[in-house]
C-alpha positions in Angstrom: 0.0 0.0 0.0 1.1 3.5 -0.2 1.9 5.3 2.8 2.4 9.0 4.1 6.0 10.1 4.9 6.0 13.2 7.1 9.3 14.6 6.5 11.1 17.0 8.6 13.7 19.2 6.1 15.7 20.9 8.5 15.6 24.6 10.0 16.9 26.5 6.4 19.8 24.9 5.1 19.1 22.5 2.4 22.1 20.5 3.1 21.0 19.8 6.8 18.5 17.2 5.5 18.8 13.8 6.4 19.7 11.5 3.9 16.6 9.2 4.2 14.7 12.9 3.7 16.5 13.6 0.4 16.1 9.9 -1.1 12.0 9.8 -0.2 11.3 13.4 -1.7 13.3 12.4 -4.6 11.6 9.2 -5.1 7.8 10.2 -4.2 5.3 10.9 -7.2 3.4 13.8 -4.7 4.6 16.3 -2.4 2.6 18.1 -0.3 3.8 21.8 1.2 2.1 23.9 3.8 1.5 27.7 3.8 -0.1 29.7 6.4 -1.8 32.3 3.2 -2.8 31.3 -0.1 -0.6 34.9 -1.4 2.4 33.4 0.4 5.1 30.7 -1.1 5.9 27.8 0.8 9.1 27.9 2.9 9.6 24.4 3.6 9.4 23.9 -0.5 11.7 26.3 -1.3 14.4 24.3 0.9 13.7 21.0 -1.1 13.0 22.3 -5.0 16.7 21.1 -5.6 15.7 17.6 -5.1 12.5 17.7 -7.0 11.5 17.1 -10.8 8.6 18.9 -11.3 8.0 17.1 -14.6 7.5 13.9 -12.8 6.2 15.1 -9.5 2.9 16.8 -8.4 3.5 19.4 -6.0 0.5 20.2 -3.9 0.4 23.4 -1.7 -1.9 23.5 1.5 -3.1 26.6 3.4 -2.8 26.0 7.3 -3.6 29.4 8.9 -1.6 30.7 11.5 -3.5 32.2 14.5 -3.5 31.9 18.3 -7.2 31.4 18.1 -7.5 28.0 16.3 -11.6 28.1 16.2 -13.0 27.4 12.3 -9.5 25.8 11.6 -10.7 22.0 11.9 -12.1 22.6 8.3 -8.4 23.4 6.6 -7.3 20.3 8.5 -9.7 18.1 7.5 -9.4 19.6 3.9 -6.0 19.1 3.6 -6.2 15.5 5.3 -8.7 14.3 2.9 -6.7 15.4 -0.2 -3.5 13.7 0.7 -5.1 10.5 1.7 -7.1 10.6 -1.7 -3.7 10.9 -3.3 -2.4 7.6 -1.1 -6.1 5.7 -2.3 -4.8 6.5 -5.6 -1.8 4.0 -5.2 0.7 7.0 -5.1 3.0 7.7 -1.5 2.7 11.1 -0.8 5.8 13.4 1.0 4.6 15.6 3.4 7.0 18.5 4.1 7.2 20.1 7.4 10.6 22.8 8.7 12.3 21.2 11.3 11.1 17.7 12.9 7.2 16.6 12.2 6.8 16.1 16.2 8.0 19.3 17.0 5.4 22.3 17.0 4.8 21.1 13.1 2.1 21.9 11.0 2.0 18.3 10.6 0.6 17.2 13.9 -2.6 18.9 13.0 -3.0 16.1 9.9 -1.2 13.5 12.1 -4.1 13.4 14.5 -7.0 13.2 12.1 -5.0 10.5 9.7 -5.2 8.2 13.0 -8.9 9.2 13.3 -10.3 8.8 10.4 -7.3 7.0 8.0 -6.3 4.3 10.7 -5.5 1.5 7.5 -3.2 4.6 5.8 0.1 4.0 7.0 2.4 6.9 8.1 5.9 7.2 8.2 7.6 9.7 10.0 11.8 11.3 9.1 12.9 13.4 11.6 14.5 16.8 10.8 17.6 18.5 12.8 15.1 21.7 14.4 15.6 25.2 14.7 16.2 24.8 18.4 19.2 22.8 18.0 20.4 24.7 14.9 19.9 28.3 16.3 21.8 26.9 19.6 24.7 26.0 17.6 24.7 29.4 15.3 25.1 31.2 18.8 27.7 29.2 20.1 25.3 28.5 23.1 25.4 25.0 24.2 21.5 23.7 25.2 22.5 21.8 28.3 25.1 20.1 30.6 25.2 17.4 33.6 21.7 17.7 35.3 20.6 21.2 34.0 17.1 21.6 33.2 15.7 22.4 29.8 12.4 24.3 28.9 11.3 24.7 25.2 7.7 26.6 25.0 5.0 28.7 22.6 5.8 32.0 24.1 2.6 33.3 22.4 0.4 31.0 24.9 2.8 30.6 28.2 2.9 34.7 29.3 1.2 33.7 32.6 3.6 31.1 33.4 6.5 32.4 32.1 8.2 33.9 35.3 7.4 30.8 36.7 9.9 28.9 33.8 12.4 31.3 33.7 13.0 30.7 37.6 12.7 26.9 37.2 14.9 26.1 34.3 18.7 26.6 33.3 17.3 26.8 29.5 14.7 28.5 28.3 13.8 28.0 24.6 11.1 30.2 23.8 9.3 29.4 20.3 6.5 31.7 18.6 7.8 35.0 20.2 7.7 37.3 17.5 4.1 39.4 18.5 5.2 39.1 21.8 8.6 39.9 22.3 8.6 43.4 23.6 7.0 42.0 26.9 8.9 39.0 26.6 11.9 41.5 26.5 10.8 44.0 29.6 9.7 40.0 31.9 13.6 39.4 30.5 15.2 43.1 31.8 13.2 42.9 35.0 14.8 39.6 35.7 18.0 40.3 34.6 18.3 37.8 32.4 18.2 40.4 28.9 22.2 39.9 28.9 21.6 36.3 29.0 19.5 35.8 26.0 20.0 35.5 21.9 17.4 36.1 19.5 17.9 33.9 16.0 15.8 33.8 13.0 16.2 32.1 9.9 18.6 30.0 11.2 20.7 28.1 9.1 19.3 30.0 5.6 21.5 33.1 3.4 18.9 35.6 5.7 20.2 34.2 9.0 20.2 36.7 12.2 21.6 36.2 15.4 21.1 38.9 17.8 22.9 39.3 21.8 21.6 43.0 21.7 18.0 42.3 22.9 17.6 45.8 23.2 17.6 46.9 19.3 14.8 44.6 19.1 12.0 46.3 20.6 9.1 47.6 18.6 10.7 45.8 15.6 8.6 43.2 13.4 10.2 40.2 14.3 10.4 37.1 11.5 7.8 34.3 12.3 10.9 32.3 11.4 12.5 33.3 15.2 13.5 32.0 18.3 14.8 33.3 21.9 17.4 31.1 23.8 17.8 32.4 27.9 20.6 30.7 29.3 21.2 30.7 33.0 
């Protein structure tokens, strides 16, 4: 039977994907790339197009929209699950592309849930990806953790309330999903003076790359989606 492959291409650089990642989206007859507006091109295809033949492989693109309120957005999940599985009842495996590792805050896990629902006889095959969190670590030249030190990795956009409560429990703070709320991340940070402490990276591992100690120059700026805060103890 034809199967799924949820494949996890890496935080930016093409040449951080697996091996096993290259050879499946070579060999697959459909991809499938997600995009959180229909105006907008597809991130996570635009690190695997050298590896594709477009004249042999249909390349689907799927709107997820981003938004902290997820009310109405069962119907673009259940849209986009019901297209890729037609695609496997056709006979043909289908690569889903996802930045980073499909089990780690991936668009993915949205589909993942309703293919074990509803497609239990569909099999799905899983390729992890290196993620940003490990890549944007290394691009700072901040190690993640040592010996017993505690790490915390969290949607900043959901944990505001709890998030004095982390900083003070954990060595490592990873903090994903900043970018609308940075500025109060920022003055929670300067308050605990932990702002000297702290790197901001975006694009990590791509020719747009930033890695920022200078928290400060930050604030009021629009910050890339694409963006991550380490705070190291």
């Amino acid at each position: 039977m034809a199967k799924i492959y949820a494949v996890g291409v890496g935080p930016g650089d093409p040449e951080l994907l697996t091996r096993k990642a290259e050879r499946i989206l070579r060999e697959v007859p459909v991809i499938c790339a997600p995009t959180a507006n229909p105006a907008d091109s597809s991130y996570a295809l635009s690190l695997v197009e050298p590896f594709l033949d477009r004249d042999r492989q249909e390349v689907i693109i799927q709107v997820f929209p981003m938004r902290m309120d997820q009310a109405g957005l069962e119907e673009f999940w259940e849209e986009a699950a019901a297209e890729v599985a037609e695609k496997v009842r056709l006979g043909k495996d289908v690569a889903f592309i996802t930045i980073g590792d499909p089990f780690l805050y991936s668009t993915f896990l949205y589909l993942y849930r309703i293919f074990r629902e509803k497609y239990p006889d569909i099999p799905v095959e899983v390729v992890p990806g290196i993620s940003s969190i490990n890549a944007a670590a290394i691009a700072a030249g901040i190690p993640l953790g040592m010996g017993a030190e505690r790490i915390a990795i969290i949607p900043a956009a959901f944990e505001q309330e709890n998030l004095r409560k982390t900083l003070a429990e954990f060595d490592t703070v990873v903090l994903m999903k900043m970018s609308r709320v940075f500025d109060g991340i920022y003055e929670l940070l300067r308050e605990l003076g932990l702002d000297h402490k702290a790197v901001y990276v975006s694009r990590v591992g791509s020719p747009e790359q930033e890695v920022v100690f200078d928290l400060a120059r930050l604030v009021g700026q629009k910050l890339d989606y694409l963006s991550l805060l380490i705070v190291r103890k």
